[in-house]
mmCIF file of the N, C-alpha and C atoms, coordinates in Angstrom:
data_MODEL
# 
_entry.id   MODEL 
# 
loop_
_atom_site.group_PDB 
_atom_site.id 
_atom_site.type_symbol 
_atom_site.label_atom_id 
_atom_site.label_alt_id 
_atom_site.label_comp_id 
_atom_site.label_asym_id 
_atom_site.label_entity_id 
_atom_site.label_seq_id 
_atom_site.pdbx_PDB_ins_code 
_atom_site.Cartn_x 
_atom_site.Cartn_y 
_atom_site.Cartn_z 
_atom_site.occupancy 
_atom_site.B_iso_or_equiv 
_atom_site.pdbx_formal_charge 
_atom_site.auth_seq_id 
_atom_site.auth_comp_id 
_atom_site.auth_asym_id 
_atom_site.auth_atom_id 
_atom_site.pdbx_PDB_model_num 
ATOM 1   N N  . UNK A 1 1  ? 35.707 -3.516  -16.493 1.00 0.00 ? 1  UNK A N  1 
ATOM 2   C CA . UNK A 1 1  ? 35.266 -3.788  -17.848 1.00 0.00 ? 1  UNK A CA 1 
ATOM 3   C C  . UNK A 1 1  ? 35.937 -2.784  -18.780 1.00 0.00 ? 1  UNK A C  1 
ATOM 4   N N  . UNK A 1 2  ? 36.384 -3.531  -20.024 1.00 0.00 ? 2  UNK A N  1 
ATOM 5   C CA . UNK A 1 2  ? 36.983 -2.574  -20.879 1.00 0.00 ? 2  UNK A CA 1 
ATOM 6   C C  . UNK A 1 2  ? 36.786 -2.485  -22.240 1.00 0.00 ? 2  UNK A C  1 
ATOM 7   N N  . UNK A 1 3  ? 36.481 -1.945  -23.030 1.00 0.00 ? 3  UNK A N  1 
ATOM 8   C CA . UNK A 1 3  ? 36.171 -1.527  -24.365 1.00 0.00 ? 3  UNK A CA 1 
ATOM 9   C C  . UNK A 1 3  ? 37.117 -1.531  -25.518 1.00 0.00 ? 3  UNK A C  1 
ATOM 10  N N  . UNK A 1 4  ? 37.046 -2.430  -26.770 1.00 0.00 ? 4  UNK A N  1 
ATOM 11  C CA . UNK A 1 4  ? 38.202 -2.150  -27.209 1.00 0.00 ? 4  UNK A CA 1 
ATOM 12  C C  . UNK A 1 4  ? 37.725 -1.822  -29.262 1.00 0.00 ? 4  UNK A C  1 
ATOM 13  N N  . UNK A 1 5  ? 38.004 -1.226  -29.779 1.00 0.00 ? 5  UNK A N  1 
ATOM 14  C CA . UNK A 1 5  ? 37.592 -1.084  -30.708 1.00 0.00 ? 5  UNK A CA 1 
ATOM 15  C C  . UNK A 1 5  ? 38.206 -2.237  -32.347 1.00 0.00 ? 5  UNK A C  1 
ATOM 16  N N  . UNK A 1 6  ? 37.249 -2.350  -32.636 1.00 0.00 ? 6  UNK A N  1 
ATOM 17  C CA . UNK A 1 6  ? 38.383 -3.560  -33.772 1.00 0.00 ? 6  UNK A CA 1 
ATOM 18  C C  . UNK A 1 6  ? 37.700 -3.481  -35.292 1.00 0.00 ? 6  UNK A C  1 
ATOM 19  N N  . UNK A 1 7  ? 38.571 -2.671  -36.100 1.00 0.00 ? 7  UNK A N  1 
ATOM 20  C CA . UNK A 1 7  ? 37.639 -1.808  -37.056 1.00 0.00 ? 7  UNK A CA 1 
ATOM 21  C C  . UNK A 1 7  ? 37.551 -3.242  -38.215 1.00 0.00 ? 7  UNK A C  1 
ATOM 22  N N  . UNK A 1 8  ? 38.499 -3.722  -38.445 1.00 0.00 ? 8  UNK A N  1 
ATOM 23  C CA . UNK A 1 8  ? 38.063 -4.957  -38.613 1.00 0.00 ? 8  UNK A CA 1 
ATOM 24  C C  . UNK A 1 8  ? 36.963 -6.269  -38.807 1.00 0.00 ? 8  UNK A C  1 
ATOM 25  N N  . UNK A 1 9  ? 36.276 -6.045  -37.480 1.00 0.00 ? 9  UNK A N  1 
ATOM 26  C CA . UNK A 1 9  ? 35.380 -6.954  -36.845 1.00 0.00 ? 9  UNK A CA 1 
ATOM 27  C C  . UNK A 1 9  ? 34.297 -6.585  -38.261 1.00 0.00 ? 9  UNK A C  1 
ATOM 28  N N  . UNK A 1 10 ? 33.815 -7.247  -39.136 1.00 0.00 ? 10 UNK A N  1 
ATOM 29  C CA . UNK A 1 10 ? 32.893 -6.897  -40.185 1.00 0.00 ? 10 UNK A CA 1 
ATOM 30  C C  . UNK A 1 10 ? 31.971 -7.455  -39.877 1.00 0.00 ? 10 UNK A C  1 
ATOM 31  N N  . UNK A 1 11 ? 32.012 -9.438  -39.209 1.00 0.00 ? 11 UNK A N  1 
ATOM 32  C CA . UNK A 1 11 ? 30.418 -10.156 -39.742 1.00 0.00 ? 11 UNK A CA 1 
ATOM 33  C C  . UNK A 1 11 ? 30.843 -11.381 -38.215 1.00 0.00 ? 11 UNK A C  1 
ATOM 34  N N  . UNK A 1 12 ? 29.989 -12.161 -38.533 1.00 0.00 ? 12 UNK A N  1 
ATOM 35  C CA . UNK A 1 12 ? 29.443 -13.028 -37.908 1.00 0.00 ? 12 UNK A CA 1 
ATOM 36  C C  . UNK A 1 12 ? 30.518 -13.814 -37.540 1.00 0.00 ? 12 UNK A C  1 
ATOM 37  N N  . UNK A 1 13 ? 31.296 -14.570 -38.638 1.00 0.00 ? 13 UNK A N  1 
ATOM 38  C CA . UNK A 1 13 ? 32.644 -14.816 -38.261 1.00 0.00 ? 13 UNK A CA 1 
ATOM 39  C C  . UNK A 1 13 ? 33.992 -14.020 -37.804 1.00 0.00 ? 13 UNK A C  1 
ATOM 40  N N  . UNK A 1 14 ? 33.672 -12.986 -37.762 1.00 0.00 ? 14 UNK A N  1 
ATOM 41  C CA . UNK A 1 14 ? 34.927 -13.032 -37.111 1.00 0.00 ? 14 UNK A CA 1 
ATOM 42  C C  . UNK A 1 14 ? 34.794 -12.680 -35.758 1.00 0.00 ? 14 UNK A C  1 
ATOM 43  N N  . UNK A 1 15 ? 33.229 -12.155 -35.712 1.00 0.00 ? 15 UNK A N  1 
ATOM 44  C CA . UNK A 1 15 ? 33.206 -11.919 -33.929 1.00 0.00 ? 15 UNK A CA 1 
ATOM 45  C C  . UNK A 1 15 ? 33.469 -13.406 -32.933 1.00 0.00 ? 15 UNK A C  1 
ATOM 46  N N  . UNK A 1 16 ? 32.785 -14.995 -34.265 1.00 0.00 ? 16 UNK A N  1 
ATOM 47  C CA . UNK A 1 16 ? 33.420 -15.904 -33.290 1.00 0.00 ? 16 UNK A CA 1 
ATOM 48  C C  . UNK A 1 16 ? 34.978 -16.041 -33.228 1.00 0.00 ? 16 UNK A C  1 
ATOM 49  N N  . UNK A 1 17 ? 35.877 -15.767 -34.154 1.00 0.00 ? 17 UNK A N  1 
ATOM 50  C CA . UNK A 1 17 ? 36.890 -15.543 -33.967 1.00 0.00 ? 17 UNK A CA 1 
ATOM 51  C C  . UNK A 1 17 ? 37.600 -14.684 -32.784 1.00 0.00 ? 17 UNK A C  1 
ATOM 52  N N  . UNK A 1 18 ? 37.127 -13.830 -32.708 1.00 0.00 ? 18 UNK A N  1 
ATOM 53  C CA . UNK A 1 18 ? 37.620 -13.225 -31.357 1.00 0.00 ? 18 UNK A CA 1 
ATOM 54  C C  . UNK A 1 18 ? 37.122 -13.501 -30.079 1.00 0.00 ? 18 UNK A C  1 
ATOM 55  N N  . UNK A 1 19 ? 35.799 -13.840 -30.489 1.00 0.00 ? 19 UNK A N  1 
ATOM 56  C CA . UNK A 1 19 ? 34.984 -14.615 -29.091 1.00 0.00 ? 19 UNK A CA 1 
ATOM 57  C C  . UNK A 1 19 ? 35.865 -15.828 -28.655 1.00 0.00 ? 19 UNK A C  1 
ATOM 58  N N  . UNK A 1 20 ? 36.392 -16.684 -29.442 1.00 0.00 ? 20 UNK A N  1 
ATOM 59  C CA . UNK A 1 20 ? 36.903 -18.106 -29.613 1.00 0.00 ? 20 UNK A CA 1 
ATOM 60  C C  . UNK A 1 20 ? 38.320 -17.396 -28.885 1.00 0.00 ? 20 UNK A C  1 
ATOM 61  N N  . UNK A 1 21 ? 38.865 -16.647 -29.238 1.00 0.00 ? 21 UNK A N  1 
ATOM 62  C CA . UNK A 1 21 ? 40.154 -16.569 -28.477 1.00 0.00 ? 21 UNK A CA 1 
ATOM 63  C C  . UNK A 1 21 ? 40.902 -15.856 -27.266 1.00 0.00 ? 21 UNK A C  1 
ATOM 64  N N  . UNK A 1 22 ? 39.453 -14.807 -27.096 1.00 0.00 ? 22 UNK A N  1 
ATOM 65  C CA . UNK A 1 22 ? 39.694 -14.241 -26.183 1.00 0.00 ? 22 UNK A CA 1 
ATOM 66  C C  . UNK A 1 22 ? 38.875 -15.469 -24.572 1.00 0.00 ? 22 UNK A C  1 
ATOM 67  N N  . UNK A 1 23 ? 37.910 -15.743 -25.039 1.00 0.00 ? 23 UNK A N  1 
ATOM 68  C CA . UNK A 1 23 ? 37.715 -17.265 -23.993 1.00 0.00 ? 23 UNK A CA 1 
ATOM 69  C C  . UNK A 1 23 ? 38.781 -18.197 -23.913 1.00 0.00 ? 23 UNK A C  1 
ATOM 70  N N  . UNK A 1 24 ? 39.463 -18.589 -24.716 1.00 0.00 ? 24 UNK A N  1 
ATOM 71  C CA . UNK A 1 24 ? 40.625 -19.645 -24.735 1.00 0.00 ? 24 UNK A CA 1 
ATOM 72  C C  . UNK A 1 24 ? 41.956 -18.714 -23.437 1.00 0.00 ? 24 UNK A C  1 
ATOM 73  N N  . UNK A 1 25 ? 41.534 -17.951 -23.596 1.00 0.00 ? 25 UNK A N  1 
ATOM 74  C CA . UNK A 1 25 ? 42.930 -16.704 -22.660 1.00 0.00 ? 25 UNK A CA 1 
ATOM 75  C C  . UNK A 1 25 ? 42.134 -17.019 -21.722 1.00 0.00 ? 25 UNK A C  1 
ATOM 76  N N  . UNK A 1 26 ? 40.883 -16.621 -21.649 1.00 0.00 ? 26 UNK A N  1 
ATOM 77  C CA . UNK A 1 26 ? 40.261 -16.254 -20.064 1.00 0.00 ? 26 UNK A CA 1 
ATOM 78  C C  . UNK A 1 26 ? 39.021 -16.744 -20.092 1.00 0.00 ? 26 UNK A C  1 
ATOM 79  N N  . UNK A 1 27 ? 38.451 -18.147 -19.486 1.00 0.00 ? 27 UNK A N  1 
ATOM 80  C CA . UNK A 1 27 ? 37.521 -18.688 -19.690 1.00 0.00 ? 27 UNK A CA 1 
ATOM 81  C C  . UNK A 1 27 ? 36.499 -18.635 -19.061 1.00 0.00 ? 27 UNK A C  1 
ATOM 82  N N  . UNK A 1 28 ? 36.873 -17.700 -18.331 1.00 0.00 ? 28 UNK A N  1 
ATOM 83  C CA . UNK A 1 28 ? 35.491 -16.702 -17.284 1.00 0.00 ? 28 UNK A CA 1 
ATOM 84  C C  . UNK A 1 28 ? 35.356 -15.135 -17.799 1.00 0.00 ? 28 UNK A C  1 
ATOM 85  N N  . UNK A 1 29 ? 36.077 -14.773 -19.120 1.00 0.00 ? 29 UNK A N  1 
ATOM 86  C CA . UNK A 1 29 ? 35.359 -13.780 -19.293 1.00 0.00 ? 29 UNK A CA 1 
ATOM 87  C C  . UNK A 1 29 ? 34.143 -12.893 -19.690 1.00 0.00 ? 29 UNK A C  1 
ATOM 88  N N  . UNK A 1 30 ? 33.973 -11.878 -19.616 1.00 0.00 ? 30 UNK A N  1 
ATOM 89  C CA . UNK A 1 30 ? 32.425 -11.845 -19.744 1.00 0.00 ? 30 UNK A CA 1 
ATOM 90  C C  . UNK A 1 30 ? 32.623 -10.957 -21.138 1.00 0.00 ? 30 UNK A C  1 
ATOM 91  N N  . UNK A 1 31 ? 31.762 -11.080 -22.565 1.00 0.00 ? 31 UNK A N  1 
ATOM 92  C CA . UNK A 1 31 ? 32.292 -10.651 -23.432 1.00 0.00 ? 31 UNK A CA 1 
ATOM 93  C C  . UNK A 1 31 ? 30.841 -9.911  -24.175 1.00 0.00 ? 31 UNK A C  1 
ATOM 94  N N  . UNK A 1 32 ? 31.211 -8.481  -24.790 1.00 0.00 ? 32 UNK A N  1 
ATOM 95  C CA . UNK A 1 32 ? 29.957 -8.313  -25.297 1.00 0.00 ? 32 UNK A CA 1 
ATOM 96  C C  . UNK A 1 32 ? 30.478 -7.336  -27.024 1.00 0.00 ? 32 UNK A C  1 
ATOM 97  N N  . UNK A 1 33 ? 29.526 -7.434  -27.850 1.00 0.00 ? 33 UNK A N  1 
ATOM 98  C CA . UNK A 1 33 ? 30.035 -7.402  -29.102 1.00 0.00 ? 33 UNK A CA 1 
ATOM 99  C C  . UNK A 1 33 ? 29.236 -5.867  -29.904 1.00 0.00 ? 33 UNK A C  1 
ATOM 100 N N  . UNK A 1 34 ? 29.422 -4.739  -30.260 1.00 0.00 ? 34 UNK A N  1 
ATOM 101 C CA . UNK A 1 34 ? 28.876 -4.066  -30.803 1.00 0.00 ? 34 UNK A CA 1 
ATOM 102 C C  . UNK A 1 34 ? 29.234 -4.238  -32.442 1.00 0.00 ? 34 UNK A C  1 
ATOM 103 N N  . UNK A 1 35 ? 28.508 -5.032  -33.201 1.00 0.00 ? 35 UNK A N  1 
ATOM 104 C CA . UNK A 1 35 ? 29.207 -5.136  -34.547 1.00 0.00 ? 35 UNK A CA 1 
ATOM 105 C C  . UNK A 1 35 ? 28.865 -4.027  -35.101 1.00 0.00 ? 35 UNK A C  1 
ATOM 106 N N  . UNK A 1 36 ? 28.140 -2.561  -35.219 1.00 0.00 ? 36 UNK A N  1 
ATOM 107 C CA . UNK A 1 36 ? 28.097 -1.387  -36.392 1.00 0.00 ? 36 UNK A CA 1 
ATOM 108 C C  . UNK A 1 36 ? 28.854 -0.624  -35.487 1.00 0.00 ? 36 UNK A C  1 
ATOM 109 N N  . UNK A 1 37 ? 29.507 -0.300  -34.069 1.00 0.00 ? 37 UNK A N  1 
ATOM 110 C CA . UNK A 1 37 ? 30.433 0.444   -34.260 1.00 0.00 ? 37 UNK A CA 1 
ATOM 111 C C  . UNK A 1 37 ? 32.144 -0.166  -33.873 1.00 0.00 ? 37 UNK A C  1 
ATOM 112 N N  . UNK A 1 38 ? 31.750 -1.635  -34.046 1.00 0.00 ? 38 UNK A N  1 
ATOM 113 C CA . UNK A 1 38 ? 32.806 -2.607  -34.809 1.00 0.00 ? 38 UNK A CA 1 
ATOM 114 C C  . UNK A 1 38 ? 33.782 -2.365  -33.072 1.00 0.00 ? 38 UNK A C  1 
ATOM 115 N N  . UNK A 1 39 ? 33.037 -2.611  -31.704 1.00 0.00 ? 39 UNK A N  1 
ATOM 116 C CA . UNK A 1 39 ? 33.233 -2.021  -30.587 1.00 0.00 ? 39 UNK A CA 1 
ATOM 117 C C  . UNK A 1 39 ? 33.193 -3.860  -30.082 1.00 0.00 ? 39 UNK A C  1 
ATOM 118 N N  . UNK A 1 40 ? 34.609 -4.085  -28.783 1.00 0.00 ? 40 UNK A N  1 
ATOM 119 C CA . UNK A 1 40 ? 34.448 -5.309  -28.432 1.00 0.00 ? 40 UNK A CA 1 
ATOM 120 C C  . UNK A 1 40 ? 34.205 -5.353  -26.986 1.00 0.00 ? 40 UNK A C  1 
ATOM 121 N N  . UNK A 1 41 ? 33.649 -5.178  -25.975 1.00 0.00 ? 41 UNK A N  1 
ATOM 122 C CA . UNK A 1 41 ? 33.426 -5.182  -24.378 1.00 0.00 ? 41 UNK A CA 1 
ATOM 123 C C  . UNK A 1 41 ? 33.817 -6.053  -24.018 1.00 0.00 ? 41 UNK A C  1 
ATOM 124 N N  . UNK A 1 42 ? 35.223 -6.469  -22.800 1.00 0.00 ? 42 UNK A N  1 
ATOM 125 C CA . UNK A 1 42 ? 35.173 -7.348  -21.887 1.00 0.00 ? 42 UNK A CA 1 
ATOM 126 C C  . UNK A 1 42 ? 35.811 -6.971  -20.397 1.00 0.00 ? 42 UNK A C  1 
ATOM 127 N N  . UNK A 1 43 ? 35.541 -8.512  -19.323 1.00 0.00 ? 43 UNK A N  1 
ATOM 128 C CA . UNK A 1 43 ? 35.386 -8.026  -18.348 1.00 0.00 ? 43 UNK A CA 1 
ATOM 129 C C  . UNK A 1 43 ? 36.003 -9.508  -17.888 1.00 0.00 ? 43 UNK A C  1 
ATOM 130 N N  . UNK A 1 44 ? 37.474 -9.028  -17.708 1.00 0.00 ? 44 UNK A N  1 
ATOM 131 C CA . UNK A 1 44 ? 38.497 -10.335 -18.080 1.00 0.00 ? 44 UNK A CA 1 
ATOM 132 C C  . UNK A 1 44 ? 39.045 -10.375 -16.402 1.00 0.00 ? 44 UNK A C  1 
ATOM 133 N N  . UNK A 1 45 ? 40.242 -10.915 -16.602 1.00 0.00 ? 45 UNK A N  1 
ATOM 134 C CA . UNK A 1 45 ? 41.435 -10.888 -15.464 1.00 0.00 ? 45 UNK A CA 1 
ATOM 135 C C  . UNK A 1 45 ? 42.364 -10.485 -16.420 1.00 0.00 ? 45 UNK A C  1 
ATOM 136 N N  . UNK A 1 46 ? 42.513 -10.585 -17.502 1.00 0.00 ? 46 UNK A N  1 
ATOM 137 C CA . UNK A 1 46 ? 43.474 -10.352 -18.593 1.00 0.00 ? 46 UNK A CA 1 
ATOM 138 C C  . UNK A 1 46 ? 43.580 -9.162  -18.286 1.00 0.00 ? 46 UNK A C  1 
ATOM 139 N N  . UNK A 1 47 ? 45.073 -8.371  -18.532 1.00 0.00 ? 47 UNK A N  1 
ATOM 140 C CA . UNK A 1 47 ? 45.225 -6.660  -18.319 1.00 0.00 ? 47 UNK A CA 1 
ATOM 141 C C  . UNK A 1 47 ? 44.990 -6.594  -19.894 1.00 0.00 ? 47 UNK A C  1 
ATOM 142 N N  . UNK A 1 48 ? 44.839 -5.346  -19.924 1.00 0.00 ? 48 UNK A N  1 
ATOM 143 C CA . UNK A 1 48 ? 44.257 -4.565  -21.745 1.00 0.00 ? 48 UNK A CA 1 
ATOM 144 C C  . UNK A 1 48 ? 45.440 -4.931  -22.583 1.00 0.00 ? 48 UNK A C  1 
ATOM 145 N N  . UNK A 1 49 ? 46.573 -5.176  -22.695 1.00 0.00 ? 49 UNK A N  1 
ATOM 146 C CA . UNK A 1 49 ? 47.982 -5.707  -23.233 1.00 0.00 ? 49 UNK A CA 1 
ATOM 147 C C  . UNK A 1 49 ? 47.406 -6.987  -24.037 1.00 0.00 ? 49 UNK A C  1 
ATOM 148 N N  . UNK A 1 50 ? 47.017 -7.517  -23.246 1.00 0.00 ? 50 UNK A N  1 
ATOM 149 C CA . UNK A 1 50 ? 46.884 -9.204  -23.125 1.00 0.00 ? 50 UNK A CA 1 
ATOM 150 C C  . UNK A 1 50 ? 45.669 -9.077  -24.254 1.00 0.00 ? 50 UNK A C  1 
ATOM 151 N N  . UNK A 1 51 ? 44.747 -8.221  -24.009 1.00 0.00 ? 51 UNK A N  1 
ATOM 152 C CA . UNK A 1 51 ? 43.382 -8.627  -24.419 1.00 0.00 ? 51 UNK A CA 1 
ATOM 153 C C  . UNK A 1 51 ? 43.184 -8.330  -25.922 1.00 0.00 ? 51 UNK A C  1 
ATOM 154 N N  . UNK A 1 52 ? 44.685 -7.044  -26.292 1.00 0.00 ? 52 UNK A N  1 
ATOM 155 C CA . UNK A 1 52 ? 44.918 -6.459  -27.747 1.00 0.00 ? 52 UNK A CA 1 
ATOM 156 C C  . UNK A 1 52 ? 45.543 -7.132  -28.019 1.00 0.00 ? 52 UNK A C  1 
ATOM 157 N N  . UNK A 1 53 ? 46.690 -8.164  -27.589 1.00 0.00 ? 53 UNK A N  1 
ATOM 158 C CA . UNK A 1 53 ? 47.671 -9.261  -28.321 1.00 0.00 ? 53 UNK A CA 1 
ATOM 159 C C  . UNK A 1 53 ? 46.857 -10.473 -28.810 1.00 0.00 ? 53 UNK A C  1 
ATOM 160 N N  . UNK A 1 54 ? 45.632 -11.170 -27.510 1.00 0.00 ? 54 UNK A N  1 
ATOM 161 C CA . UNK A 1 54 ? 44.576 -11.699 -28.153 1.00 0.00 ? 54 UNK A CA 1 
ATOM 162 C C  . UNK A 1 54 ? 44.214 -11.926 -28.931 1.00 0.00 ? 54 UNK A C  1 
ATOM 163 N N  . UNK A 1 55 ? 43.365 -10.582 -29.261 1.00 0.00 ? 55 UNK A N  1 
ATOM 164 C CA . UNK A 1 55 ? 43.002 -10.217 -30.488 1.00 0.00 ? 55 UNK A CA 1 
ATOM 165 C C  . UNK A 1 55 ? 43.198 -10.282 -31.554 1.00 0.00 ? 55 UNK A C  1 
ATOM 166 N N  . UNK A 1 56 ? 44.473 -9.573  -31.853 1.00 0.00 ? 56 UNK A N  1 
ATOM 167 C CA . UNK A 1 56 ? 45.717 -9.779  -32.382 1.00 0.00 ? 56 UNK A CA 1 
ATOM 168 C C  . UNK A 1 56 ? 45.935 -11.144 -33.301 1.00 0.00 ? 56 UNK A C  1 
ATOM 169 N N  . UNK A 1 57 ? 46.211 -12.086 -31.938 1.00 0.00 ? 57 UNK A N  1 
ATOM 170 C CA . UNK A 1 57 ? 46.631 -13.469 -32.604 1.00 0.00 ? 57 UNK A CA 1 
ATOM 171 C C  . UNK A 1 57 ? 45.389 -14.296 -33.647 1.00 0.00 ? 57 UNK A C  1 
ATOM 172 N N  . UNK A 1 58 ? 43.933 -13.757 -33.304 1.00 0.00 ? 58 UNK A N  1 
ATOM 173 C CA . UNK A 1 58 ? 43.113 -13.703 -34.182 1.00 0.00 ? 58 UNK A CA 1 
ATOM 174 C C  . UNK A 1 58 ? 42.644 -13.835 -35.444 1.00 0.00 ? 58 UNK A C  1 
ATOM 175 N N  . UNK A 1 59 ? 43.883 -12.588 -35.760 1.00 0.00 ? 59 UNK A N  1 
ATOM 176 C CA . UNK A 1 59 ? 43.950 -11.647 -36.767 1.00 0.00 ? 59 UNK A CA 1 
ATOM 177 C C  . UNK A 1 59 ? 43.580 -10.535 -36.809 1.00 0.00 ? 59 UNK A C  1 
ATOM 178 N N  . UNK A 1 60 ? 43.014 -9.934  -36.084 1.00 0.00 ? 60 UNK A N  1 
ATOM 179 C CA . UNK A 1 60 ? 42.199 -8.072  -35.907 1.00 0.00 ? 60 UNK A CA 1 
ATOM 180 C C  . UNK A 1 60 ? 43.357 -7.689  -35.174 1.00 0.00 ? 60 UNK A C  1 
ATOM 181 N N  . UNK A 1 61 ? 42.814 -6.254  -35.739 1.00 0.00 ? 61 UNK A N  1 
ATOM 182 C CA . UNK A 1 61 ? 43.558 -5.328  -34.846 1.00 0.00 ? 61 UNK A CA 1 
ATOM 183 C C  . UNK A 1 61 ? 42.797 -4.730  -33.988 1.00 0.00 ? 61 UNK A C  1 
ATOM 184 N N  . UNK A 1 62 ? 43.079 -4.424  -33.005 1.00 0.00 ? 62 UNK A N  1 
ATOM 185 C CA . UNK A 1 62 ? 42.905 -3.476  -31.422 1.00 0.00 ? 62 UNK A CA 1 
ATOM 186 C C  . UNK A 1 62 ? 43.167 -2.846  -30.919 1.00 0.00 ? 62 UNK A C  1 
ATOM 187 N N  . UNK A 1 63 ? 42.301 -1.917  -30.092 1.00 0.00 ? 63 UNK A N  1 
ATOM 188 C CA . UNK A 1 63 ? 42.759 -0.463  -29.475 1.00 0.00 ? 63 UNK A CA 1 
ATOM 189 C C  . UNK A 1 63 ? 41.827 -0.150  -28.375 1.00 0.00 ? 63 UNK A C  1 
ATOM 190 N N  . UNK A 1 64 ? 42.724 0.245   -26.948 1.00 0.00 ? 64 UNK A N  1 
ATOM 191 C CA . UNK A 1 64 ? 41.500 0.366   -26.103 1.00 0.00 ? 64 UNK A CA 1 
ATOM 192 C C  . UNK A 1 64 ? 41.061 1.961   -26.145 1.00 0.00 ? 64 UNK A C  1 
ATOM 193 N N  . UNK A 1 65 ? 39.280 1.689   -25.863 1.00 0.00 ? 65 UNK A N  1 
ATOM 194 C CA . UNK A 1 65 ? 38.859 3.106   -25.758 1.00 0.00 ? 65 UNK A CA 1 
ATOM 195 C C  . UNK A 1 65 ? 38.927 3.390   -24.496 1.00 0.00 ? 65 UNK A C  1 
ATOM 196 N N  . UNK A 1 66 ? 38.851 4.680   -24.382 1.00 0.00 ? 66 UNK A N  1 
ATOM 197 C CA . UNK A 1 66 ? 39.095 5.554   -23.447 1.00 0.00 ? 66 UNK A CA 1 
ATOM 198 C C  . UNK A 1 66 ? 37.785 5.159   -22.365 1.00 0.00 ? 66 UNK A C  1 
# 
């Protein structure tokens, strides 16, 4: 499981936005959402590359935490 931060992420829509595309990559992933410290959890097959380009294609930006 990996943590990725997306300072971005503000409201309701855009967490389905990233929810929506990071499932479309990996449709067994397991996904969890911290919206006040704007924090994205998943637990993919995707390597962390994949999961920030994702994102990415979205529109957010991404960064994995440590």
């Amino acid at each position: 499981m990996s943590r990725f931060s997306v300072p971005d992420m503000h409201c309701g829509h855009c967490k389905a936005k990233i929810e929506d595309a990071l499932l479309e990559a990996d449709g067994g992933a397991e996904l969890g959402f911290d919206m006040d410290k704007r924090e994205v959890t998943v637990d993919t097959v995707l390597a962390s590359d994949e999961v920030i380009e994702t994102i990415k294609s979205a529109g957010y930006t991404a960064a994995e935490l440590g």
